[in-house]
PDB file of N, CA, C and O in Angstrom:
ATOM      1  N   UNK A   1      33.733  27.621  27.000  1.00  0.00           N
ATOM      2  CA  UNK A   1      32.379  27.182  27.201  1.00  0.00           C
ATOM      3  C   UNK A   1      31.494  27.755  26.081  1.00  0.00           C
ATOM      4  O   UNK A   1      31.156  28.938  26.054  1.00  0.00           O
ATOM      5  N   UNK A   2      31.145  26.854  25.170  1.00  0.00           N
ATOM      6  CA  UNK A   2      29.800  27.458  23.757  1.00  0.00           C
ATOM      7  C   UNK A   2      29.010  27.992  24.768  1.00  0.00           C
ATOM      8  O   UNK A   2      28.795  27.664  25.935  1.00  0.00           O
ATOM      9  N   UNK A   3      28.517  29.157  23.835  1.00  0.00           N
ATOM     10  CA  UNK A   3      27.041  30.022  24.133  1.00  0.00           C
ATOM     11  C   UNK A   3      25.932  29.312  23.881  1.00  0.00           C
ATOM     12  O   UNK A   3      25.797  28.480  22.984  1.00  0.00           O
ATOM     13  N   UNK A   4      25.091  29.662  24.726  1.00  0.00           N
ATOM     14  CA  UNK A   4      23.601  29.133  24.198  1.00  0.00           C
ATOM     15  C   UNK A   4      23.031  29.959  23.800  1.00  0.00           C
ATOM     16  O   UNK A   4      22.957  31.105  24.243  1.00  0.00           O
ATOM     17  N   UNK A   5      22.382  29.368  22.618  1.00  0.00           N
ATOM     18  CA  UNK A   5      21.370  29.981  22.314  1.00  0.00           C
ATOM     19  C   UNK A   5      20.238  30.812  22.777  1.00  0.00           C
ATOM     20  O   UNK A   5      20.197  30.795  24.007  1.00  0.00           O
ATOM     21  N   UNK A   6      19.222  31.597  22.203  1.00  0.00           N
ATOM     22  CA  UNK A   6      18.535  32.252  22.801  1.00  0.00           C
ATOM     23  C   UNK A   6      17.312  31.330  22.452  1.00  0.00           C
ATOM     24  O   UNK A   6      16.419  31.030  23.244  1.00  0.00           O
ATOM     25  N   UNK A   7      17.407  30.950  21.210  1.00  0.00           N
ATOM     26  CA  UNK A   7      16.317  31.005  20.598  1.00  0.00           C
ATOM     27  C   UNK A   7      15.964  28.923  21.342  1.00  0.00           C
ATOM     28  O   UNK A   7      16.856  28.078  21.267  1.00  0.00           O
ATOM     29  N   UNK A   8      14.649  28.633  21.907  1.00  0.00           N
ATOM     30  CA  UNK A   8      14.413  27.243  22.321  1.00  0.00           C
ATOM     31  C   UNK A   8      13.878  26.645  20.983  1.00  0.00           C
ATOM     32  O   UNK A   8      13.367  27.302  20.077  1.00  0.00           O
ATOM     33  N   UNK A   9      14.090  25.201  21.001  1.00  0.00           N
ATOM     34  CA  UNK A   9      13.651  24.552  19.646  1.00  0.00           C
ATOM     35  C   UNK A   9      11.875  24.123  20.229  1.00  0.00           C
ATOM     36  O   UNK A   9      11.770  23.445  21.250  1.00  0.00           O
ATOM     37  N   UNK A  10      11.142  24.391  19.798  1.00  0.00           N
ATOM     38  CA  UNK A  10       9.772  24.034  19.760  1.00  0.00           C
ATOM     39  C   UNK A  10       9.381  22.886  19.237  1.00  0.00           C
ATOM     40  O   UNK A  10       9.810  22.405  18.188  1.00  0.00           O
ATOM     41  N   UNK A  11       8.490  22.380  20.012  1.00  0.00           N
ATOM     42  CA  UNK A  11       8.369  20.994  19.804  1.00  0.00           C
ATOM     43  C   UNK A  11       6.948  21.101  19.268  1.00  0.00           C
ATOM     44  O   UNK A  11       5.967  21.524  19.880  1.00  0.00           O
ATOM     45  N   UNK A  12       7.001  20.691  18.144  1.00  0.00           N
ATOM     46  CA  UNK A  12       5.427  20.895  17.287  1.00  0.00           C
ATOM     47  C   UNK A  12       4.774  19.500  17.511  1.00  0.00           C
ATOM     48  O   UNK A  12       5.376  18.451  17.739  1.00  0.00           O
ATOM     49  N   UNK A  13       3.542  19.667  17.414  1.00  0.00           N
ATOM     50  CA  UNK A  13       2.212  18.080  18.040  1.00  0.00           C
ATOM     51  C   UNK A  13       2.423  17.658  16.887  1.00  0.00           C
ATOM     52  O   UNK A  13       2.278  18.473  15.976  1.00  0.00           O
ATOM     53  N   UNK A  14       2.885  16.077  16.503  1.00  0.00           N
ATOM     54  CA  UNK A  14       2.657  15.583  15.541  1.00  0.00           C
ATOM     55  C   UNK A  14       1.000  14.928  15.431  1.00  0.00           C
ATOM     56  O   UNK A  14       0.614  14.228  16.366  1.00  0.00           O
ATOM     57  N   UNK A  15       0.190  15.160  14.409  1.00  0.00           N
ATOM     58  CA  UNK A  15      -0.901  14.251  14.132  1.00  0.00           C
ATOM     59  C   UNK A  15      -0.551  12.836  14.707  1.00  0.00           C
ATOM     60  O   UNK A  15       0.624  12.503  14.553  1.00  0.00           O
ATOM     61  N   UNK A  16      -1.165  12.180  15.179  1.00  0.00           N
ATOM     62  CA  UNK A  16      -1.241  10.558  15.397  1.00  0.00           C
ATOM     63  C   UNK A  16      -1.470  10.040  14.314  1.00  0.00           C
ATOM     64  O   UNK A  16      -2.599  10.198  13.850  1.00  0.00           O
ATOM     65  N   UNK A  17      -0.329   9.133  13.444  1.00  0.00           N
ATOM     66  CA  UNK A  17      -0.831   8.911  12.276  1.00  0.00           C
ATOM     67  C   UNK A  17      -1.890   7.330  12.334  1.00  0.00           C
ATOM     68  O   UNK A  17      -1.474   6.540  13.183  1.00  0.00           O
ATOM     69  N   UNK A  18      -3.050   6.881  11.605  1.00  0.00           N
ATOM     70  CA  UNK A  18      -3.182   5.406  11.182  1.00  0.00           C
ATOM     71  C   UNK A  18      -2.776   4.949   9.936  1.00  0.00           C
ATOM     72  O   UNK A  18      -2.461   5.516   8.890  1.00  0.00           O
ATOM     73  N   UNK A  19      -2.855   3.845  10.276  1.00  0.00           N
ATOM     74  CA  UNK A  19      -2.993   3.151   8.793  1.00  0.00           C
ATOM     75  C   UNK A  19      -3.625   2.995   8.081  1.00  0.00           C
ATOM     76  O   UNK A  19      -4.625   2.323   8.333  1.00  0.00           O
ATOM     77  N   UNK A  20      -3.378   3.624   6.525  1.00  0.00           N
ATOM     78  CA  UNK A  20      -3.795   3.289   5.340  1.00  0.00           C
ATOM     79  C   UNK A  20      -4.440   2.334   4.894  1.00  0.00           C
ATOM     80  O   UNK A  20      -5.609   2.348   4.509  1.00  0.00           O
ATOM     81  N   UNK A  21      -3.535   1.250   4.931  1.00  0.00           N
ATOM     82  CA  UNK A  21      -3.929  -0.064   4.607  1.00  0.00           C
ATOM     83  C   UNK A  21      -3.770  -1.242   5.782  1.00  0.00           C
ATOM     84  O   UNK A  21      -2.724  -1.347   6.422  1.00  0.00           O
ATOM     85  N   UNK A  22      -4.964  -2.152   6.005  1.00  0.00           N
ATOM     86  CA  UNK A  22      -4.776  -3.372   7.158  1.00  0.00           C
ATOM     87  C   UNK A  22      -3.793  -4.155   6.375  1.00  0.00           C
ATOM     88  O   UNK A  22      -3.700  -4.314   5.158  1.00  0.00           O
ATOM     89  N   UNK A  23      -2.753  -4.815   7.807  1.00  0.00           N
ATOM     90  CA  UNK A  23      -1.839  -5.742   7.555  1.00  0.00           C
ATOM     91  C   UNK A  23      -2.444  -6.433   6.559  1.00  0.00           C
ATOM     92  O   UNK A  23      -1.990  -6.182   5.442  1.00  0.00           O
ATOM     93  N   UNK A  24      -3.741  -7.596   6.632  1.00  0.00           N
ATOM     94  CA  UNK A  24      -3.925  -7.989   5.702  1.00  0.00           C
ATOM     95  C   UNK A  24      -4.292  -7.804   4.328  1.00  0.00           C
ATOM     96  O   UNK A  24      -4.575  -8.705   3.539  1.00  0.00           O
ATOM     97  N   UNK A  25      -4.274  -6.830   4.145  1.00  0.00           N
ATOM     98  CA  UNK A  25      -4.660  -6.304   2.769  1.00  0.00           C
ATOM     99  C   UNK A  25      -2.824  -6.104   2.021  1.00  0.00           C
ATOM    100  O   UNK A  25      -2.456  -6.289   0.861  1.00  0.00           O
ATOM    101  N   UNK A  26      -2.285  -5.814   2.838  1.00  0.00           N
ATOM    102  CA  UNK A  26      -0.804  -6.120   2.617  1.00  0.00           C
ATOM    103  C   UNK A  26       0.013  -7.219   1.905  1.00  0.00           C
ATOM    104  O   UNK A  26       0.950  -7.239   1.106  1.00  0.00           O
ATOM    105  N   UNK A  27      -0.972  -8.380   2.726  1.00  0.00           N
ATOM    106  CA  UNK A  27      -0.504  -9.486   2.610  1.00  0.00           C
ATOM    107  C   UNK A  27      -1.437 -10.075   1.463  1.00  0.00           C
ATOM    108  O   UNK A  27      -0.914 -10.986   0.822  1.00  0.00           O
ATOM    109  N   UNK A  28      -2.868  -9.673   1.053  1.00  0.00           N
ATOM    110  CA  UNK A  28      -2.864  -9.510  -0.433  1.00  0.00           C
ATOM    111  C   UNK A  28      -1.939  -9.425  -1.617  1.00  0.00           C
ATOM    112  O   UNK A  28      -1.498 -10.166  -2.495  1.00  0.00           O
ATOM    113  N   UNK A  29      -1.833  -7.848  -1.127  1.00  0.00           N
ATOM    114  CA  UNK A  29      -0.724  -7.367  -2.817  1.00  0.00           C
ATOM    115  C   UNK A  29       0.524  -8.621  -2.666  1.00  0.00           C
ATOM    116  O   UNK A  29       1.021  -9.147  -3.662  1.00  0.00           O
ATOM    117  N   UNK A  30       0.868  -8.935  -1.421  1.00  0.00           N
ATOM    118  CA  UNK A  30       1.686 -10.006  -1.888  1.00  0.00           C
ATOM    119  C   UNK A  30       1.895 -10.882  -2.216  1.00  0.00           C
ATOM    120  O   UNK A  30       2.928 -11.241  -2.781  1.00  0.00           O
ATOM    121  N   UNK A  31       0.478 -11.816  -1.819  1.00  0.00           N
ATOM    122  CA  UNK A  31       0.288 -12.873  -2.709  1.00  0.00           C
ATOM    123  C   UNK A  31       0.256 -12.241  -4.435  1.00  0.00           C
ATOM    124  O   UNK A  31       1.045 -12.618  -5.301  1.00  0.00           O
ATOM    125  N   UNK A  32      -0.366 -11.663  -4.551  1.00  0.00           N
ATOM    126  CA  UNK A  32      -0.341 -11.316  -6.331  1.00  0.00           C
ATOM    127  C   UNK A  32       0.493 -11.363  -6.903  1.00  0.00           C
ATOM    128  O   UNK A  32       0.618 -11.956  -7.974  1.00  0.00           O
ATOM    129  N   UNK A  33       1.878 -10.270  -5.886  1.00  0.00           N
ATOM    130  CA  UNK A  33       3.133 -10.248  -6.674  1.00  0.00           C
ATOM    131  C   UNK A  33       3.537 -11.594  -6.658  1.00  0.00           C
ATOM    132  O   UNK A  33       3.773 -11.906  -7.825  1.00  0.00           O
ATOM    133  N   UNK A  34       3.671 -12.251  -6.135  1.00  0.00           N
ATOM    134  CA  UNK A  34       4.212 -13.776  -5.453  1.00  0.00           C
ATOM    135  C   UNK A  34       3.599 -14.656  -7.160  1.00  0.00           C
ATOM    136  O   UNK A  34       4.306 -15.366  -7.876  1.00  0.00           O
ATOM    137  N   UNK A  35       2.405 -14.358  -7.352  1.00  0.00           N
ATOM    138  CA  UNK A  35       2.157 -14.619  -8.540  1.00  0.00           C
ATOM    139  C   UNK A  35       1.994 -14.834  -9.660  1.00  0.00           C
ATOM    140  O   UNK A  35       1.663 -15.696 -10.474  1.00  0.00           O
ATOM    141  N   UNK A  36       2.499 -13.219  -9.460  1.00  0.00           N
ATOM    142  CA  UNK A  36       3.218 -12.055 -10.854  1.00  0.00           C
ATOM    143  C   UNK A  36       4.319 -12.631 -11.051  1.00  0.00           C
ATOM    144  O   UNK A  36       4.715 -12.541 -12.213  1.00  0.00           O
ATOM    145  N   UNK A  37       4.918 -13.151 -10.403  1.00  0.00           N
ATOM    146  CA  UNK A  37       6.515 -13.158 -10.289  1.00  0.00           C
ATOM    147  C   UNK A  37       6.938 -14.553 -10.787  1.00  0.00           C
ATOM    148  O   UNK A  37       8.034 -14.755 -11.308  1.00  0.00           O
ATOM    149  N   UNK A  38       5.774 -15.737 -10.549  1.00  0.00           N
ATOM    150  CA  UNK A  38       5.493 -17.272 -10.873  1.00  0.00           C
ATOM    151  C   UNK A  38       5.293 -16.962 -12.033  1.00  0.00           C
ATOM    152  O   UNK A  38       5.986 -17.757 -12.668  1.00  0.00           O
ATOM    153  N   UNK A  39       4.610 -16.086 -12.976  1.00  0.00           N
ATOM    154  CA  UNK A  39       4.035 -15.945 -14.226  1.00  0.00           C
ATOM    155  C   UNK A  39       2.213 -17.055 -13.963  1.00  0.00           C
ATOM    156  O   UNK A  39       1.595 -17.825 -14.698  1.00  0.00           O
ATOM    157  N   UNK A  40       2.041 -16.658 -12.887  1.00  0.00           N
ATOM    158  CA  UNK A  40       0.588 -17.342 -12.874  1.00  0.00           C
ATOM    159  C   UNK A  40      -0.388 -16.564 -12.766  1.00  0.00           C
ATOM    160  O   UNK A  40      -1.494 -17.096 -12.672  1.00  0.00           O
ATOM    161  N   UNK A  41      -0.285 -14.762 -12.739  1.00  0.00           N
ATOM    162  CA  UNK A  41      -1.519 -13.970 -12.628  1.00  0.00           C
ATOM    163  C   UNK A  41      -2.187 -13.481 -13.631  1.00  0.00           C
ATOM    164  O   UNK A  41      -1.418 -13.337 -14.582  1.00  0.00           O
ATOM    165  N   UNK A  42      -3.255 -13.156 -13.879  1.00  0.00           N
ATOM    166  CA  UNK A  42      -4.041 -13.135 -14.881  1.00  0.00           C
ATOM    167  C   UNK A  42      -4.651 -12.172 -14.758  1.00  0.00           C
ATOM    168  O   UNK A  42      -4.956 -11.937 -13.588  1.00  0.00           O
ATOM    169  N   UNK A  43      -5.094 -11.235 -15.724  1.00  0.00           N
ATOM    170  CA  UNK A  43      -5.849 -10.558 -15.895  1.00  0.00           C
ATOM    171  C   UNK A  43      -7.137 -10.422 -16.040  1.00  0.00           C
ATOM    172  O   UNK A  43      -7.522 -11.294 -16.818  1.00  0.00           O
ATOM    173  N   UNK A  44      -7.958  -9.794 -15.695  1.00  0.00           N
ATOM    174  CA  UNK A  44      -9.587 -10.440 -15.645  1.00  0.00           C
ATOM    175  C   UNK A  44     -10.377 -10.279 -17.101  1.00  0.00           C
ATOM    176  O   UNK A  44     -10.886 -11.386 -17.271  1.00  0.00           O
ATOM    177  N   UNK A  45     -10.564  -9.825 -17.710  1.00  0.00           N
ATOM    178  CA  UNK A  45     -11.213  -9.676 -18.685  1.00  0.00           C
ATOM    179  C   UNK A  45     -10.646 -10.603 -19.819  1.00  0.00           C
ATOM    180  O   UNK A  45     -11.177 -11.554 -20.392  1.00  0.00           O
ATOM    181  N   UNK A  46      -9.371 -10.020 -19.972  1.00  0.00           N
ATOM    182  CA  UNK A  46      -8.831 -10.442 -21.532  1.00  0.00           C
ATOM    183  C   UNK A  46      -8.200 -11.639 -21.105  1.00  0.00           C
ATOM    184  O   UNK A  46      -7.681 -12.302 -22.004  1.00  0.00           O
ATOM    185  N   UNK A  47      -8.090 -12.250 -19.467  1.00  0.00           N
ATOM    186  CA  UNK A  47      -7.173 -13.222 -19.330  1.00  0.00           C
ATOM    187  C   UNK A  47      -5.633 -13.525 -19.563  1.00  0.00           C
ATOM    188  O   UNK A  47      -4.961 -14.547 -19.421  1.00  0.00           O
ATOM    189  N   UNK A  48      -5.276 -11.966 -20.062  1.00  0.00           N
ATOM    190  CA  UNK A  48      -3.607 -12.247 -20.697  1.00  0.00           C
ATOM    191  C   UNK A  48      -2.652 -12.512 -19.345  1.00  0.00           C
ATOM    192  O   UNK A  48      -3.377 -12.805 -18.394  1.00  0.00           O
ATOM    193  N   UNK A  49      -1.424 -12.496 -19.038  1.00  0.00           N
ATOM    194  CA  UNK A  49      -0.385 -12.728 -18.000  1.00  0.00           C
ATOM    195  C   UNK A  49      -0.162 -11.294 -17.791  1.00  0.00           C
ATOM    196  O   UNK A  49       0.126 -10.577 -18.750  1.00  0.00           O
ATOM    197  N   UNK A  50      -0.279 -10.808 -16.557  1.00  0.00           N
ATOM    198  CA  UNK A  50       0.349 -10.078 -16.303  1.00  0.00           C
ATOM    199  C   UNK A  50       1.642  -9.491 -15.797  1.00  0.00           C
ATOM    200  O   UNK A  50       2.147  -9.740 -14.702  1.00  0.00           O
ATOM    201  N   UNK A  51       2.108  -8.701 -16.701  1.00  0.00           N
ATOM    202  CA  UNK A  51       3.612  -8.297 -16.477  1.00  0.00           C
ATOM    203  C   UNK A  51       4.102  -6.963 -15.276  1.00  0.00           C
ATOM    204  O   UNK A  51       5.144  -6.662 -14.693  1.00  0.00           O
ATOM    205  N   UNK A  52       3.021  -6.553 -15.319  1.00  0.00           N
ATOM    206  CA  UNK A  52       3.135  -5.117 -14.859  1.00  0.00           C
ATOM    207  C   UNK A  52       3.142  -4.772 -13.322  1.00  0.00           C
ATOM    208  O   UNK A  52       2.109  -4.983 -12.686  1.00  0.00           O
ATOM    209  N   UNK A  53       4.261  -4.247 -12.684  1.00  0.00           N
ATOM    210  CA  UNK A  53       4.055  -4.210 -11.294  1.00  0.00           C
ATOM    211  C   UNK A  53       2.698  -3.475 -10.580  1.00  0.00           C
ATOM    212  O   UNK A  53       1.976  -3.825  -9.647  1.00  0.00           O
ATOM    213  N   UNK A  54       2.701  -2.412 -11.377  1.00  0.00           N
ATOM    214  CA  UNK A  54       1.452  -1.895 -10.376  1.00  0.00           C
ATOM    215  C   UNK A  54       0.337  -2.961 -10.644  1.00  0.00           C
ATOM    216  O   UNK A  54      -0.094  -3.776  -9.829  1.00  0.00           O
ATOM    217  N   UNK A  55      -0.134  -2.757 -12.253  1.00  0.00           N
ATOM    218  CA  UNK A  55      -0.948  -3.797 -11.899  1.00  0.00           C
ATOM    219  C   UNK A  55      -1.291  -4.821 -11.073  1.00  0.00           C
ATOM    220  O   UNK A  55      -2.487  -4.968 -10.826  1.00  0.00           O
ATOM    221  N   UNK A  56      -0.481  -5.570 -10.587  1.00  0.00           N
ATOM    222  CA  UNK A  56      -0.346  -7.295  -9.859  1.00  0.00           C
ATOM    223  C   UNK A  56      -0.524  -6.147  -8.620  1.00  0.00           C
ATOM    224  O   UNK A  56      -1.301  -6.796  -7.920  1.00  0.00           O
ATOM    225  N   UNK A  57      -0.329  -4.906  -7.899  1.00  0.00           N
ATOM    226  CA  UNK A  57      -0.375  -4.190  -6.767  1.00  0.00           C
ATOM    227  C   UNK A  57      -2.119  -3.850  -6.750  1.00  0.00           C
ATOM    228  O   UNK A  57      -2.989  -3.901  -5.881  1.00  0.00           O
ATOM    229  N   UNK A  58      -2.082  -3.460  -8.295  1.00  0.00           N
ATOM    230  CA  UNK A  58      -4.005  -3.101  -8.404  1.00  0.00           C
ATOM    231  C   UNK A  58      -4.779  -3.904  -8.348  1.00  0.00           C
ATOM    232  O   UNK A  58      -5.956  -3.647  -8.097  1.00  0.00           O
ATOM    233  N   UNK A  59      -4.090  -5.749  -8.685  1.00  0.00           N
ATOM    234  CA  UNK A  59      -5.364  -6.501  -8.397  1.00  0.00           C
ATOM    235  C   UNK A  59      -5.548  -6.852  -7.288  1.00  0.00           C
ATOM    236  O   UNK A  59      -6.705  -7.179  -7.025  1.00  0.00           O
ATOM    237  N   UNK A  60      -4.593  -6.928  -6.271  1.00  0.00           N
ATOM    238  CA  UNK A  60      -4.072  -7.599  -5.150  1.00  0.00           C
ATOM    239  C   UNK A  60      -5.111  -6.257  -4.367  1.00  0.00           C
ATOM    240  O   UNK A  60      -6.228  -6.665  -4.050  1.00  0.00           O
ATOM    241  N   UNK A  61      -4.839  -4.780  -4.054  1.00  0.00           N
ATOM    242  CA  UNK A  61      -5.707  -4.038  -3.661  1.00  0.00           C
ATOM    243  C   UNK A  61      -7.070  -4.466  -3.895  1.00  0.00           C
ATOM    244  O   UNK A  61      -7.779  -4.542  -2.891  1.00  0.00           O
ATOM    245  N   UNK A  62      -7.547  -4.739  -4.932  1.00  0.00           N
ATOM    246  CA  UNK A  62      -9.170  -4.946  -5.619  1.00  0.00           C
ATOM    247  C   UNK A  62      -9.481  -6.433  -5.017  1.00  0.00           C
ATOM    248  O   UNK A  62     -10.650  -6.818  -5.012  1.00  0.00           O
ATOM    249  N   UNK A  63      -8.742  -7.028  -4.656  1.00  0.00           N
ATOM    250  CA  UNK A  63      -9.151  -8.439  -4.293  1.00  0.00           C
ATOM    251  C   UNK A  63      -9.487  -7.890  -2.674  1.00  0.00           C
ATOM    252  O   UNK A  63     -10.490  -8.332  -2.114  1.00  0.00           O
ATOM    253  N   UNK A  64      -8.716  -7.045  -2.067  1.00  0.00           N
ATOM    254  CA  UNK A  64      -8.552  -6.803  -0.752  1.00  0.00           C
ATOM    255  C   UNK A  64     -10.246  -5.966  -0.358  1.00  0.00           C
ATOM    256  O   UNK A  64     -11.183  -6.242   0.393  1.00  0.00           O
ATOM    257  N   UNK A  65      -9.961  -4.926  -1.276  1.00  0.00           N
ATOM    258  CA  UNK A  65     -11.378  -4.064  -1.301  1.00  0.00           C
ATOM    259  C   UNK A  65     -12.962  -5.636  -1.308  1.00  0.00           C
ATOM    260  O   UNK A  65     -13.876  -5.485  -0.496  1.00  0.00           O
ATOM    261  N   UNK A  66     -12.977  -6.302  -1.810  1.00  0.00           N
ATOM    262  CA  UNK A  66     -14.089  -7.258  -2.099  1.00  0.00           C
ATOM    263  C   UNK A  66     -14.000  -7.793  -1.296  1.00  0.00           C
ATOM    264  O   UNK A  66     -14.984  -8.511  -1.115  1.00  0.00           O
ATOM    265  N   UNK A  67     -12.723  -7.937  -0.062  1.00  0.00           N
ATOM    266  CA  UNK A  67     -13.097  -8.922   0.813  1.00  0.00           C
ATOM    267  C   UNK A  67     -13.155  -8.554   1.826  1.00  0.00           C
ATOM    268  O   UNK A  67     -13.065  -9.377   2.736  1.00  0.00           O
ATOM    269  N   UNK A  68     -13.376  -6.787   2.208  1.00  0.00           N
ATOM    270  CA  UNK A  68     -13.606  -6.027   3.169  1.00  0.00           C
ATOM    271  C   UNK A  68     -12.536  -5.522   3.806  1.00  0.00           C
ATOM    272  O   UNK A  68     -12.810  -4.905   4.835  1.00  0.00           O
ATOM    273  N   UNK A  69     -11.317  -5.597   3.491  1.00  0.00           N
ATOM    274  CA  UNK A  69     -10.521  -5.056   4.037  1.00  0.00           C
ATOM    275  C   UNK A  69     -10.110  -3.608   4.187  1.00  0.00           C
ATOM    276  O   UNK A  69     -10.202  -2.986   3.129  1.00  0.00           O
ATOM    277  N   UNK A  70      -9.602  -2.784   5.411  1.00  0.00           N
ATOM    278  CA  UNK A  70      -9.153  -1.849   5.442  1.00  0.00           C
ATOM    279  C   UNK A  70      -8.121  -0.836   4.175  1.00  0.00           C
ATOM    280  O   UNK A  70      -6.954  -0.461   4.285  1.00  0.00           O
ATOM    281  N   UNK A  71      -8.835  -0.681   3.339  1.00  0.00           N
ATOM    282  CA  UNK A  71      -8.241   0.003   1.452  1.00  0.00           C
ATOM    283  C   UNK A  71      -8.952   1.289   1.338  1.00  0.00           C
ATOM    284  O   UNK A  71     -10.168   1.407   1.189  1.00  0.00           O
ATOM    285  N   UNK A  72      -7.974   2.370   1.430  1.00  0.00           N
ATOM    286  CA  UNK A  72      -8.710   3.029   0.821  1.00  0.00           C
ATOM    287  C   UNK A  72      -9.905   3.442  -0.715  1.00  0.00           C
ATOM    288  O   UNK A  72      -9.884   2.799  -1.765  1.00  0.00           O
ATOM    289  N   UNK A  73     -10.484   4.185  -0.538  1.00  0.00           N
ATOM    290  CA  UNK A  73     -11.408   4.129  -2.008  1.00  0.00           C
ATOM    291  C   UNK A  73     -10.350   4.571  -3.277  1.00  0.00           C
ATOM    292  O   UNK A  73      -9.392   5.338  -3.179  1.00  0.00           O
ATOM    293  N   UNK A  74     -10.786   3.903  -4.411  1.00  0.00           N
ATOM    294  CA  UNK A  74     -10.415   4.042  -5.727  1.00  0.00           C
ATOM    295  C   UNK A  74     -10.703   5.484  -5.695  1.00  0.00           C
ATOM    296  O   UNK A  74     -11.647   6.032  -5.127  1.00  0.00           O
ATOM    297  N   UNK A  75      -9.305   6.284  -6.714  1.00  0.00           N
ATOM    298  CA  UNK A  75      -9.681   7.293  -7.018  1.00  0.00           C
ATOM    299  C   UNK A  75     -10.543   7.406  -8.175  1.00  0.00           C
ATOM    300  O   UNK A  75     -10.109   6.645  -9.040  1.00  0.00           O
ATOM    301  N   UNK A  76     -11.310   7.865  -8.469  1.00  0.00           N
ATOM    302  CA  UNK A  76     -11.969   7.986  -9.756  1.00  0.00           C
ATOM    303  C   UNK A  76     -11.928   9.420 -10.286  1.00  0.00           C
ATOM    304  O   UNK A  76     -12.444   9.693 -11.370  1.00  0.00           O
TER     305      UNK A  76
END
């Protein structure tokens, strides 16, 4: 018959986590990539194609932020 231990495992309170970002703001970045990926997204200023994953993730966030969605703030 194993020994038991002495020592009990403690059960620590996890924080309740939320969410970061609303589903739909989710479903933003994915249209972009969806975009990115067509070769149809664009960059705002210079208008070039964008190649870059985060980017097509940064405009897709920035589109989300303008249309009120649950995003956190830009770090600056």
């Amino acid at each position: 018959m194993p020994a038991k231990s002495k020592t009990a495992k403690k059960t620590t309170a996890r924080k309740k986590s939320t969410r970061k970002y609303s589903p739909s703001a989710g479903k933003e970045v994915e249209t972009e990539m969806r975009a990115m990926k067509q070769g149809k997204l664009k960059s705002g200023r210079s208008g070039k194609k964008v190649t870059s994953r985060k980017q097509a993730i940064a405009i897709g966030l920035s589109k989300a932020r303008k249309a009120g969605k649950k995003v956190p703030r830009k770090k600056s």
